[in-house]
C-alpha positions in Angstrom: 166.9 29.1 54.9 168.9 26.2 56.0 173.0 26.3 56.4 172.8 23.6 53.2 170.6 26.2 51.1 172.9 29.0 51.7 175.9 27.0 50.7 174.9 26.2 48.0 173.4 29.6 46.8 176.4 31.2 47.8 178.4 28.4 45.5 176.8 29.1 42.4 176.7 33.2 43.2 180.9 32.6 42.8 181.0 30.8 40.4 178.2 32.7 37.7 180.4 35.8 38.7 183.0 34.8 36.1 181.9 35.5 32.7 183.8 32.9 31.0 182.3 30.0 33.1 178.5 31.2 32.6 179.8 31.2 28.6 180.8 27.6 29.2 178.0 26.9 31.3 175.8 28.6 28.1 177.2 26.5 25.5 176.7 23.1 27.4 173.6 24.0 28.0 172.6 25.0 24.5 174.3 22.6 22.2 174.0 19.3 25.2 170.9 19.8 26.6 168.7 22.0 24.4 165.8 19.4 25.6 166.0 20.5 29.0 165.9 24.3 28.2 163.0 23.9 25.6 165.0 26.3 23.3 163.3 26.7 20.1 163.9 28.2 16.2 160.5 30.5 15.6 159.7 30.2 11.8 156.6 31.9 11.3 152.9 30.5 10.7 153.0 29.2 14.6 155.4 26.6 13.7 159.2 26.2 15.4 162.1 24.2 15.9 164.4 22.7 18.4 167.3 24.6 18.8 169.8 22.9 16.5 173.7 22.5 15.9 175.8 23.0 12.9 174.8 19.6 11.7 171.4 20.4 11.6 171.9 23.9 10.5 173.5 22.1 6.9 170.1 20.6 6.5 167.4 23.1 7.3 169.8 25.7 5.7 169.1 23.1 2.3 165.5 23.1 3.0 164.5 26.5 4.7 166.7 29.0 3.1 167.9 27.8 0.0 164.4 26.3 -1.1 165.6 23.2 -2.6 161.9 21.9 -2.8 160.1 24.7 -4.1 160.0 23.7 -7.2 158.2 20.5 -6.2 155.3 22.7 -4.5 154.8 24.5 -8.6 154.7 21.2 -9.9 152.0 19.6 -7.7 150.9 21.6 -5.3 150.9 21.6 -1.2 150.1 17.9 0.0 148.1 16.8 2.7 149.2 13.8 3.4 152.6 12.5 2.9 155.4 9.5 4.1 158.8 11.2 4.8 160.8 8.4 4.2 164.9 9.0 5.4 163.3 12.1 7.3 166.7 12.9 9.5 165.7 16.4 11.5 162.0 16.1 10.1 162.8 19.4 8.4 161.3 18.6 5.2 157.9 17.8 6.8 158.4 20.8 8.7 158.5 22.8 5.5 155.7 21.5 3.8 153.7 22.1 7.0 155.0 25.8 7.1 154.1 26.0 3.1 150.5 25.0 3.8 150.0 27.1 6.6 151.5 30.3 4.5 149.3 29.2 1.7 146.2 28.9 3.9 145.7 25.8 3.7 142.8 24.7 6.4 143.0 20.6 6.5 145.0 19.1 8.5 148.2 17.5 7.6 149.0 14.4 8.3 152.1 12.9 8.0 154.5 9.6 8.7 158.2 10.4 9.3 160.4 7.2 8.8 164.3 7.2 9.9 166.2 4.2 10.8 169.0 6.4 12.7 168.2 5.7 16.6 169.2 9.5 17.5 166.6 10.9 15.2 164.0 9.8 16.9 164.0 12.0 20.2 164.5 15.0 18.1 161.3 14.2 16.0 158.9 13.2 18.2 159.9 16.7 20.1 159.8 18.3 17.1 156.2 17.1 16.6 155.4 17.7 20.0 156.3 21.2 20.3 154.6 22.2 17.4 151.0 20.2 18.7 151.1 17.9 15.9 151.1 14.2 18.0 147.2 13.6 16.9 148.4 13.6 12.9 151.9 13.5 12.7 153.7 10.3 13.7 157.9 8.5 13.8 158.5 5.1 12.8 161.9 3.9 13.2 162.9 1.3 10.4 165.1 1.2 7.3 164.4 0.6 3.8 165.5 -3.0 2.6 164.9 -6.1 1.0 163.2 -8.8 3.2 161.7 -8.7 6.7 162.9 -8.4 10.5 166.1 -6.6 10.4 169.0 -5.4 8.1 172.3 -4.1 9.0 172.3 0.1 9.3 175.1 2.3 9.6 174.9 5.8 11.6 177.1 8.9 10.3 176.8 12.7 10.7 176.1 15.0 8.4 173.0 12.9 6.6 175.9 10.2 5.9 173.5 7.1 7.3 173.2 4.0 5.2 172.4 0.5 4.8 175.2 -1.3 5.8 177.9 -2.4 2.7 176.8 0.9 0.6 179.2 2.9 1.7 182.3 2.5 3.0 182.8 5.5 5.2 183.5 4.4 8.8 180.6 4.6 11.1 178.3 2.9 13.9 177.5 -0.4 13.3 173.9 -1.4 14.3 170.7 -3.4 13.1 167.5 -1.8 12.8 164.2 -2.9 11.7 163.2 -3.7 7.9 160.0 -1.4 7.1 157.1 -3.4 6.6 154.4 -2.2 4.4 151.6 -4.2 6.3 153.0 -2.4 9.3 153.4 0.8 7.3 149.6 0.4 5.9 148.0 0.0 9.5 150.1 2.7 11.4 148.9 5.3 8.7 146.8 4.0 6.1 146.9 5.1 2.3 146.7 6.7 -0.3 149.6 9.4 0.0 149.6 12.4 -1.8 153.0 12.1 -1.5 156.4 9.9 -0.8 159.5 11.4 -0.2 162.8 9.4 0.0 166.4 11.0 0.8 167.3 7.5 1.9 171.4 7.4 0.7 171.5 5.2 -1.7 168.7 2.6 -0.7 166.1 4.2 -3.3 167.1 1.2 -5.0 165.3 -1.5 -2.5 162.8 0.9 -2.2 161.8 1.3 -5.9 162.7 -3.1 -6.4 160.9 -4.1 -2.8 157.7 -1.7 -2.1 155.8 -1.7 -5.4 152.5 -1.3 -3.1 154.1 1.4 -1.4 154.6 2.9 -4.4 151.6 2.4 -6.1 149.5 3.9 -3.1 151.2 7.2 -3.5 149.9 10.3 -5.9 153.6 11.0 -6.3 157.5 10.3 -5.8 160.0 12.9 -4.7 163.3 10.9 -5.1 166.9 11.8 -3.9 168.7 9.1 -5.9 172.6 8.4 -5.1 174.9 7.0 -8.0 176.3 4.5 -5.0 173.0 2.5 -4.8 173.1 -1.2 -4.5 171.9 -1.8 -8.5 175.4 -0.1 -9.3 173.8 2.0 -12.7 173.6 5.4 -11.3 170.6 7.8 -12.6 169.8 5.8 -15.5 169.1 2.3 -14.0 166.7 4.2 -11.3 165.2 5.9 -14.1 164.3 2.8 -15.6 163.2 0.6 -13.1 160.6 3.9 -12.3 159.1 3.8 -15.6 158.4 0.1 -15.5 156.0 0.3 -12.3 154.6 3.1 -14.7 156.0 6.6 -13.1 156.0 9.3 -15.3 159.3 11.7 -14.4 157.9 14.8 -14.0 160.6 17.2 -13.0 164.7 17.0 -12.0 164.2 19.5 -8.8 167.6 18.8 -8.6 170.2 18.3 -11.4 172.8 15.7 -11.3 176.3 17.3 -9.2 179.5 15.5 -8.6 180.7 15.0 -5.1 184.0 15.4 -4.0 184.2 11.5 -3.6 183.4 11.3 -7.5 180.0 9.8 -6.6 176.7 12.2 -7.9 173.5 12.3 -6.8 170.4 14.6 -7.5 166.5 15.3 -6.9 163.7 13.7 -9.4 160.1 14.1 -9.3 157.6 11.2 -10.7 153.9 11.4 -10.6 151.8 7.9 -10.8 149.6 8.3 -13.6 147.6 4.9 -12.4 146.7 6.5 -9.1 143.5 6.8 -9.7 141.3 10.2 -9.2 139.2 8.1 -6.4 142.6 7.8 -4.1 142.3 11.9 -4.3 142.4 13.1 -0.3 139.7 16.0 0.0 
């Protein structure tokens, strides 16, 4: 072994010796660099998950433990394929994937998971990755908005993001692309059993600017946020729904104030015009 070797060996023998620097050393290593020690979440039916922080933790502890969606799944049963739209950590897909599998379901999933936060999209092509799901899952980075090319997004923790001017909570600046649905359409082609959207306030563009979108899907899962760009809350979102003919279905999630004063909640429509020849087998 050369002098250079043993230096070095007898470097990192010192300083691993001291407890509190390999607990240092630990922590860096787990909550910095999780890629580079592939540590992973086991959940069960052969799926897992990165190793995630507290951040993450708030929203697979909303999706995972507390079952926020189940009562989706009663209402409609386990779909096959489905656009995550505002997907963040990609738990929600995650879930429905895990549902299937603990329901026995056999066909494939496939699945589009859209975010227009730049950091998400490491974590969920891993994600995707370690779970050996490249060949039907896929990540599109864009954002939700009226128009084409791109619109101004702004990156927060804690599931904060938004389009830029919705809310006024300090964050990063940046501009990110405007989803196309011809690009949409030919990256993973219709009909959708169903479309999910958790997209902080912009379930406004998406219900005024992707009527096709819309009207390709079985059903909506809609996290709707009283801060949206139309400025009427719950009730203006309900209506604009029922004109491109959604039926509400369920609230999975009732209306709750925020500290801010602003509410938000969970609604379930089903599209009574998609039509039974759309129906995925």
């Amino acid at each position: 072994m050369s002098t250079g070797k043993k230096l070095r060996g007898w470097l990192w023998n010192a300083l691993l010796a001291s407890r509190s620097l390999r607990r240092r050393l630990a922590y860096h290593l787990l909550y910095r660099y999780p890629a580079d020690l592939d540590a992973r979440v086991p959940l069960g039916e052969g799926l897992s998950s990165p190793l995630f922080d507290q951040e993450f933790g708030a929203s697979f502890a909303e999706i995972f433990l507390h079952q926020e969606y189940a009562p989706m799944l009663e209402a409609i049963g386990t779909p096959r394929r489905w656009i995550d739209l505002g997907c963040y950590a990609g738990f929600f897909s995650l879930w429905l994937e895990w549902q299937r599998r603990r329901r026995g379901e056999r066909a494939p999933s496939q699945a589009l998971l859209v975010d227009a936060n730049a950091s998400m999209e490491d974590w969920i092509r891993r994600l995707i990755a370690m779970n050996g799901l490249e060949s039907n899952w896929n990540f599109l980075r864009s954002a939700i908005a009226e128009g084409r090319g791109e619109c101004e997004f702004v990156e927060r923790s804690y599931m904060g993001s938004s389009l830029g001017g919705l809310d006024k909570t300090p964050g990063l600046h940046t501009r990110v692309p405007v989803l196309d649905e011809d690009e949409l359409f030919r990256i993973f082609p219709p009909p959708y059993d169903l479309l999910k959207a958790d997209i902080e306030g912009a379930e406004y563009e998406l219900l005024l600017h992707y009527r096709r979108l819309i009207e390709q899907s079985r059903c909506l899962c809609l996290e709707w946020h009283s801060w949206h760009a139309g400025r009427g809350s719950l009730t203006q979102i309900r209506e604009i729904a029922e004109k491109l003919g959604l039926r509400m279905a369920e609230e999975l999630q009732p209306a709750r104030v925020l500290p801010s004063g602003d509410q938000t909640g969970v609604l379930l429509f089903v599209n009574p015009r998609f039509s039974d020849q759309h129906a995925v087998a």
